[in-house]
C-alpha positions in Angstrom: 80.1 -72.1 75.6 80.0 -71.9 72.0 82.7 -69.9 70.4 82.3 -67.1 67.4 83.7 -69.2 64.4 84.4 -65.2 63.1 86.4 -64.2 66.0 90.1 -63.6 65.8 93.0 -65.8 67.9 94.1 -64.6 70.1 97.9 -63.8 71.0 99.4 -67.4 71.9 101.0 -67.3 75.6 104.5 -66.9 76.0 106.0 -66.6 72.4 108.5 -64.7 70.9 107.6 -61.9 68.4 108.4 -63.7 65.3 106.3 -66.9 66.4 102.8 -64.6 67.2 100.9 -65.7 64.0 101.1 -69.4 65.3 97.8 -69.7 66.8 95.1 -72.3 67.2 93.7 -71.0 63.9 96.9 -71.5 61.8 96.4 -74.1 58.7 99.9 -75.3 56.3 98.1 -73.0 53.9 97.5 -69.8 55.7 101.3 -68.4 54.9 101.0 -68.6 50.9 97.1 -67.5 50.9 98.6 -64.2 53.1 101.3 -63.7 51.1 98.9 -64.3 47.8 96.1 -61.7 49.3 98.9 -59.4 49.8 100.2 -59.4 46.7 96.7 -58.9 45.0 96.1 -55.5 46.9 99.6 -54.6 46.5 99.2 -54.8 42.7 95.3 -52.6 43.0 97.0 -49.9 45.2 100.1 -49.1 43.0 97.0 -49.3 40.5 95.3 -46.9 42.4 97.8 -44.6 42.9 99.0 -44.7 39.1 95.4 -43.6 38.0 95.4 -40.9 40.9 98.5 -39.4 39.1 97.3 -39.7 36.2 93.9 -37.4 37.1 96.0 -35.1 38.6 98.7 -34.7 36.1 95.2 -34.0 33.6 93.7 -31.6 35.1 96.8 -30.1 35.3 97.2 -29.5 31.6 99.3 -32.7 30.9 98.3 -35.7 28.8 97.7 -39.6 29.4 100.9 -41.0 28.1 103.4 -42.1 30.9 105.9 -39.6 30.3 103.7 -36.6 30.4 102.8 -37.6 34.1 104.4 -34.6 35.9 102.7 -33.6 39.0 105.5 -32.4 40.3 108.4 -33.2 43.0 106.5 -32.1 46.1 103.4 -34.1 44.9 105.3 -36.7 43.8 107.0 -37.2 47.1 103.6 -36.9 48.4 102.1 -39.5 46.4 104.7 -41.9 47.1 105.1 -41.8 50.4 101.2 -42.2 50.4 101.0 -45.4 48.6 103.7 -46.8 50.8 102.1 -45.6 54.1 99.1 -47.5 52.6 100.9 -50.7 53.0 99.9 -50.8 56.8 96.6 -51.3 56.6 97.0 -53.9 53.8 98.7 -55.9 56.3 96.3 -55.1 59.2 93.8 -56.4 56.7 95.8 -59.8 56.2 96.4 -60.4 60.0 92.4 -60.1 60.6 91.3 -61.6 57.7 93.5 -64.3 56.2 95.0 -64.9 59.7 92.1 -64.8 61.8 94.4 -63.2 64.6 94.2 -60.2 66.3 95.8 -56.8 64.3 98.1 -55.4 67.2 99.8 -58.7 67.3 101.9 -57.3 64.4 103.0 -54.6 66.2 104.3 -56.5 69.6 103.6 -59.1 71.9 101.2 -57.0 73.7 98.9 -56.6 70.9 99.5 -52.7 70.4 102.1 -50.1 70.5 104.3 -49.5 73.5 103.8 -45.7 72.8 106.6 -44.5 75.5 108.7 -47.2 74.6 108.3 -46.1 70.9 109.2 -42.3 72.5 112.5 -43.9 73.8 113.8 -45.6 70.8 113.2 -42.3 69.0 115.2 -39.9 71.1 118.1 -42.9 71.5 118.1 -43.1 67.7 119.3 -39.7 67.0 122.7 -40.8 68.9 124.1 -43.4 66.1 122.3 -40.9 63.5 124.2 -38.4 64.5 127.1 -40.0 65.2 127.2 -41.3 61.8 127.0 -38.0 60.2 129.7 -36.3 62.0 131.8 -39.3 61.0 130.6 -38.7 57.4 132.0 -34.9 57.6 134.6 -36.2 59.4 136.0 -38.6 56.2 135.1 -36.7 54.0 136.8 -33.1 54.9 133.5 -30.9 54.9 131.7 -29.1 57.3 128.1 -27.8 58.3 128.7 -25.1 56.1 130.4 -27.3 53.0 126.9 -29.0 52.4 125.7 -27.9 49.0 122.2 -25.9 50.6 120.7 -24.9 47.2 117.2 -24.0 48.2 116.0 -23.8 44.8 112.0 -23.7 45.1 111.1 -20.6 44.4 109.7 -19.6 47.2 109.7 -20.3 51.3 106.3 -21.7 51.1 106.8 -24.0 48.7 109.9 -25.1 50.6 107.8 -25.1 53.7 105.4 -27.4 52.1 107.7 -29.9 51.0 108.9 -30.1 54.9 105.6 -30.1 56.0 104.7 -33.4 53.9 107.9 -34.9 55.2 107.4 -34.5 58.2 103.3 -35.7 58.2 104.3 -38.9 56.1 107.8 -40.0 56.5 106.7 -41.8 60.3 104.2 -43.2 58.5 105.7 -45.0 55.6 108.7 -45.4 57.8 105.9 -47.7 60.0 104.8 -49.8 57.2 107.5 -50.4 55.8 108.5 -51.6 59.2 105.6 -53.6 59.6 105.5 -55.6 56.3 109.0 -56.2 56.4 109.8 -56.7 60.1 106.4 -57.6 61.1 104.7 -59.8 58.4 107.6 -61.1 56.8 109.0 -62.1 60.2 105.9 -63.4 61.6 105.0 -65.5 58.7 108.7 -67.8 58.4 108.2 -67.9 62.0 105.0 -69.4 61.9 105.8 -72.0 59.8 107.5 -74.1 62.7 105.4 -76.8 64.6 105.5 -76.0 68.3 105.3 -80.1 68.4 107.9 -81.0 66.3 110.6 -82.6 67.7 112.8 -82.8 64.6 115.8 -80.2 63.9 114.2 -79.0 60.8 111.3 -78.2 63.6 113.7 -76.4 65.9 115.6 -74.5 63.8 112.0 -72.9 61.9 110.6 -71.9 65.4 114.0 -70.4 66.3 114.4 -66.9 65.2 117.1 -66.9 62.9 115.3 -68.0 59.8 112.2 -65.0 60.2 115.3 -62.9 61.1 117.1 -63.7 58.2 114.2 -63.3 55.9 112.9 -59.9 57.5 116.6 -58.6 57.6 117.3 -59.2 53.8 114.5 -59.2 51.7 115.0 -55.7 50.9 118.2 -55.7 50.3 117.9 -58.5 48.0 115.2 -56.7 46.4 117.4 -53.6 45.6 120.4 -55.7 44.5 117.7 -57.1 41.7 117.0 -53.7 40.3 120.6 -52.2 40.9 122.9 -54.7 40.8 126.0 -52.9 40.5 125.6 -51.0 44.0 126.8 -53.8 45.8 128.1 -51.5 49.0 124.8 -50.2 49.0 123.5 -53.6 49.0 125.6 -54.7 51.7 124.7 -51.8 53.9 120.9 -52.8 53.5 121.0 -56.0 54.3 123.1 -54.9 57.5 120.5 -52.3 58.2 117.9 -54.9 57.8 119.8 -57.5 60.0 120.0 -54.9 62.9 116.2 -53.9 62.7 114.7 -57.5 62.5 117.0 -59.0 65.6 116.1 -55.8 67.9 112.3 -56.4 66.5 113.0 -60.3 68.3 115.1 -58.6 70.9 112.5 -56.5 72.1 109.3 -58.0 71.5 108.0 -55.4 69.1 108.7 -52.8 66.3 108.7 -49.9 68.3 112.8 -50.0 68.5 113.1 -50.7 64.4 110.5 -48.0 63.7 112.0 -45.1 66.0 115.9 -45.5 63.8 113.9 -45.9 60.4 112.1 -42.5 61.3 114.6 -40.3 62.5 116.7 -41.9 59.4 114.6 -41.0 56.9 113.8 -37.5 58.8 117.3 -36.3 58.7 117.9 -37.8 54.7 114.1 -36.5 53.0 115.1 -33.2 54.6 118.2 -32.7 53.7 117.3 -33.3 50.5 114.2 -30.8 50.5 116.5 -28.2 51.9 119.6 -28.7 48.8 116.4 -28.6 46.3 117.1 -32.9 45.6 113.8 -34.1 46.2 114.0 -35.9 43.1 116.7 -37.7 44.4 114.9 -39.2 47.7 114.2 -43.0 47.1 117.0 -43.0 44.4 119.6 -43.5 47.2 119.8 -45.9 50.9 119.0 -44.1 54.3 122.1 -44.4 55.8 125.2 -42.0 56.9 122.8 -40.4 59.2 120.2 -40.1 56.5 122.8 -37.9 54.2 123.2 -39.1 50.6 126.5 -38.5 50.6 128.9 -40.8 49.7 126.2 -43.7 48.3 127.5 -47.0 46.9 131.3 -46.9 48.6 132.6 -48.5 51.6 132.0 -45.9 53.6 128.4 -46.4 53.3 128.9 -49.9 54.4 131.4 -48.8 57.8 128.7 -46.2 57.9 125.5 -48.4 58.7 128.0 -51.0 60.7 128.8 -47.9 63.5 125.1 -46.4 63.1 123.2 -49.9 63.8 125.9 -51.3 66.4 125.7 -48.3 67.9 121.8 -47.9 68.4 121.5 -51.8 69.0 124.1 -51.4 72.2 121.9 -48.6 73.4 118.6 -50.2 73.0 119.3 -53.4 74.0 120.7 -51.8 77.3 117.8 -49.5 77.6 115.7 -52.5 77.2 117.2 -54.4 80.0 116.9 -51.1 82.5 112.8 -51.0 81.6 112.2 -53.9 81.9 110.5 -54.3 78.2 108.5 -57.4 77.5 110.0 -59.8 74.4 107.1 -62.5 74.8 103.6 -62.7 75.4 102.1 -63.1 78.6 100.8 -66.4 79.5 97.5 -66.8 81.5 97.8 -66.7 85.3 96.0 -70.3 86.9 
């Protein structure tokens, strides 16, 4: 039978997550071309979404220069949270394309999302979220009614709108994010391992501690390079970023990372909507229950240690009781 040159790999039987782009298709040269393709759309989206700004900032009575650019915070958010969400299909794009594998493969070893498995990891991640935040109050002597609620919009529409783009695009960037970092990051260091080499250096590439490592930190070391004098917040990242890429191995898929990043980012883009701060969102680290609170001390650190250790103990237990899949399947002879 002759096979479609064109078609994509499929999953590879019985793997781990971070070893799925390792098919019979992979070449030494397919990492740096993906991560080369990548960075070639990244730079035409942000691009794209700078001259999008620009238009709209014009025919809204500003000028060209950089600084006049003010569409506003709402739109802003909007806008941003846009060109992030549109990282997921730039690395759908590279996994079909550059990879010659199937798309869902990013997502877990079953080639798509485990939606009710997704559902779970949601509803167990506002435990350690909320957790955190009533330790937050806790330390820091304030209450509920302490929090400095300034709705300063204008008007309860324009409040409503801001909660309304929140809540349509934070799950979505919250999922790209996930699956560049956690999902293409991880999956490329892992691929990178021959599943004939016999030598340590062999072994210790197809283990999962080096795509680990690199999916759990790059983001944190990213952020130290443009603030590096908020090394707590740092720290707190790259333990964030630890958690999420181990219970991405752990459970075969991103459906755990994704359900704490959303209700994360959830609870700290609406708070900030609600105390009129929406300038502030991105400017800080989703942690403390999503609350900016406290940002760049220790406590932000002890914070993200309880909220990660906490939701890690629950999924990985929850993981064991369902029975959730953390390799591929292998063909049935």
């Amino acid at each position: 039978m002759r096979q479609n040159l064109f078609a994509c790999a499929e999953i590879p039987e019985g793997e781990s997550y971070h070893r799925l782009a390792r098919t019979p298709r992979f070449r030494w040269w397919v990492p740096p071309l993906a991560l080369l393709v990548f960075a070639v759309l990244l730079f035409f989206l942000w691009v794209g979404v700078v001259v999008v700004m620009t238009i709209v900032a014009i025919l809204g009575g500003s000028g060209l220069a950089p600084d006049s650019v003010r569409v506003g915070e709402i739109a802003g958010l909007a806008f941003g949270l846009s060109a992030i969400a549109l990282l997921a299909p730039v690395t759908l794009f590279v996994a079909r394309v550059v990879q010659w594998r199937r798309p869902g493969s990013l997502l877990s070893v079953t080639g798509h999302l485990r939606w009710r498995w997704l559902a779970r990891c949601v509803f167990t991640a506002a435990v350690p979220v909320t957790a955190a935040t009533a330790l937050l109050l806790a330390f820091t002597g304030e209450g509920p009614a302490d929090l400095p609620i300034t709705v300063d919009y204008g008007s309860v529409e324009v409040l409503a709108a801001a909660m309304l783009v929140i809540v349509l695009l934070v799950p979505l960037q919250s999922v790209a994010e996930e699956m560049t970092l956690r999902g293409m990051v991880m999956q490329l260091v892992g691929s990178l391992g021959s599943p004939d080499g016999d030598s340590a250096f062999s072994r210790v590439l197809r283990s999962p501690w080096p795509a680990i490592l690199a999916g759990g930190t790059l983001f944190a070391a990213l952020y130290a390079a443009t603030h590096p004098g908020d090394a707590w917040n740092t720290a707190a990242l790259a333990v964030l970023g630890l958690g999420m890429a181990w219970v991405t191995w752990r459970t075969g898929g991103l459906e755990a990372a994704i359900g704490l990043h959303v209700v994360n980012s959830l609870v700290q883009f609406g708070v900030c909507a609600v105390e009129g701060r929406l300038d502030e969102v991105g400017t800080g680290v989703v942690l403390g229950g999503g609350l900016p609170l406290g940002t760049n001390t220790p406590m932000t650190l002890a914070l993200a240690v309880v909220q990660v250790g906490l939701y890690l103990l629950l999924v990985g237990a929850m993981a064991r009781r369902h029975g959730v899949r953390r390799r591929s399947a292998t063909s049935q002879v």
